[in-house]
C-alpha positions in Angstrom: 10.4 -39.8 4.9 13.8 -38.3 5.1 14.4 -36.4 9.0 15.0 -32.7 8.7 17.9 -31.0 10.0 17.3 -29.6 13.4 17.7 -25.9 12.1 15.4 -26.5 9.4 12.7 -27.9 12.6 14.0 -24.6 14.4 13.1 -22.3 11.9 9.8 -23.9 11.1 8.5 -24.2 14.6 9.0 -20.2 14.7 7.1 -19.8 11.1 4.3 -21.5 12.9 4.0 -19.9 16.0 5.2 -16.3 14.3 1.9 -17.4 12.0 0.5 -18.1 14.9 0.7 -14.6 17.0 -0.2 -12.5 14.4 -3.7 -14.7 13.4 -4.3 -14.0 17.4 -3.9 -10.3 16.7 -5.3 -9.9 13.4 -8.4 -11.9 13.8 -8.5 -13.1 17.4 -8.6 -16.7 18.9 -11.1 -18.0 16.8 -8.6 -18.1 13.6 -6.1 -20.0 15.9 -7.4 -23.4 14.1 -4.1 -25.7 12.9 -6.1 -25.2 9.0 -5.5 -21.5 9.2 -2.0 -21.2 11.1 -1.2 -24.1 8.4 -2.2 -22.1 5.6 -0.4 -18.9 6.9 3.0 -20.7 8.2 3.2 -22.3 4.7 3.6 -25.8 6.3 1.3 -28.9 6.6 -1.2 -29.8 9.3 0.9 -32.8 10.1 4.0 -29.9 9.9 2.3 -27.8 13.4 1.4 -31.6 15.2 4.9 -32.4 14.7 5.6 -29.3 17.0 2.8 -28.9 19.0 0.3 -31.9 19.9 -1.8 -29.8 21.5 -3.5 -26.0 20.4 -2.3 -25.6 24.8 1.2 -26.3 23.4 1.1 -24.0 20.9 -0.8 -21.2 23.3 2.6 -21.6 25.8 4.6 -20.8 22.9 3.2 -17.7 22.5 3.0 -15.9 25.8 6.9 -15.0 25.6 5.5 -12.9 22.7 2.4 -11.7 24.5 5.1 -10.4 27.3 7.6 -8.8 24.6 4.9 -6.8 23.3 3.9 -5.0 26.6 6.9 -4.7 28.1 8.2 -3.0 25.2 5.4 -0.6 25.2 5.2 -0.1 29.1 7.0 2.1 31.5 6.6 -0.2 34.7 8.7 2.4 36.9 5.7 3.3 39.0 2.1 2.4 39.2 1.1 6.1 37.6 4.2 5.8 34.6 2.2 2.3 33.8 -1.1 3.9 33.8 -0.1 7.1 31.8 2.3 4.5 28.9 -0.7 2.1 28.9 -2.9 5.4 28.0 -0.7 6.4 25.3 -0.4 2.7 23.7 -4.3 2.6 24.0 -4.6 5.6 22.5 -1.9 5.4 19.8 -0.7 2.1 18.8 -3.4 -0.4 17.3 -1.3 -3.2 17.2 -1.0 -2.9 21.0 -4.2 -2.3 21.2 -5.5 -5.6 19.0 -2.8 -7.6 21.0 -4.1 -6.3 24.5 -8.1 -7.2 22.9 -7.0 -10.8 22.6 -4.6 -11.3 25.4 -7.2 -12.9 27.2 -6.9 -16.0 24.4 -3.3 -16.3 26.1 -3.6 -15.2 30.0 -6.5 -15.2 32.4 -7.4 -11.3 33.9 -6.0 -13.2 36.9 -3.0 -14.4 36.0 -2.3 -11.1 33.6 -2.5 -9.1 36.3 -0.5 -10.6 38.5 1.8 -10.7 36.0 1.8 -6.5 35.9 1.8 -6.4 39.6 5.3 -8.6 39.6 6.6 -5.6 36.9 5.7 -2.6 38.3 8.1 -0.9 40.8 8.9 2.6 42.7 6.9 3.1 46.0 3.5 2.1 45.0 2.0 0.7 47.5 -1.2 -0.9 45.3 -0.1 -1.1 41.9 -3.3 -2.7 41.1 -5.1 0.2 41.2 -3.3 1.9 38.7 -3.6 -1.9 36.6 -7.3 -1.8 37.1 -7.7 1.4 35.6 -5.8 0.7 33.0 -7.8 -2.3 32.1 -11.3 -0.2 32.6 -9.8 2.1 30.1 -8.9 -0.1 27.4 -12.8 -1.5 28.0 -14.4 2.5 27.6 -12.0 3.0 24.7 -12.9 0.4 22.7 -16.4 0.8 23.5 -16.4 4.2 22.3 -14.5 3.5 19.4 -17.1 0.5 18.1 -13.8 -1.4 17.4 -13.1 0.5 14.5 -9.7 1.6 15.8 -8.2 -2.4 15.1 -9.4 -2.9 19.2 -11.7 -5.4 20.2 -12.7 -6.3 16.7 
């Protein structure tokens, strides 16, 4: 079997986990199987093992993307500027909101909030407060919207 160029690997490894990221958001973790990211990459089975041996692999590979999302969205200035940006992303952007509903697939709570903590900056002396909240109104939001917004569906 003839070897591929290393650009031609490059820009297949990104299909994948491109395919990857937006199965996650679309349709959760449950559609992260190497038969459906095959079928949406375009490549083989054999094509995503040759990349990633392991679905952990593969998960790694997407946190960068997981981050890029909410840090775009975010104003991490202060504890109350996160709170108030997370409320208008919540309220206003459902591909946020879909990618915040599955983060979970990428992150523990643990581990995602620490993350936040590490962002946030001004004077706040518990920016976990203000992450807390945040996270208790993503939960009421989609509750009251019966996932119908593109959140927790």
């Amino acid at each position: 079997m003839p070897r591929v160029s290393q650009e031609v690997a490059a820009q297949t490894r990104q299909k994948i986990i491109d395919a990857s990221f937006s199965l996650l958001v679309e349709q959760g973790n449950d559609a992260l199987t190497f038969t459906k990211i095959a079928q949406a990459a375009k490549v083989s089975r054999s094509g995503i093992n040759a990349h990633f041996k392991k679905k952990s692999e593969l998960l790694d590979a997407l946190k960068p993307m997981l981050k890029k999302v909410i840090t775009d969205k975010l104003d991490f200035t202060s504890g109350k500027k996160f709170f108030d940006s997370w409320k208008d992303a919540i309220d206003n952007d459902s591909y946020f909101r879909n990618v915040i509903a599955h983060a979970n697939a990428l992150c523990n709570e643990k581990e995602g909030v620490a993350g936040l903590i590490e962002l946030i900056g001004g004077d706040d002396e518990n920016p976990e407060d203000h992450i807390l909240m945040a996270i208790g109104y993503a939960v009421v939001h989609c509750a009251k919207s019966g996932g119908k917004s593109g959140c927790c569906s």
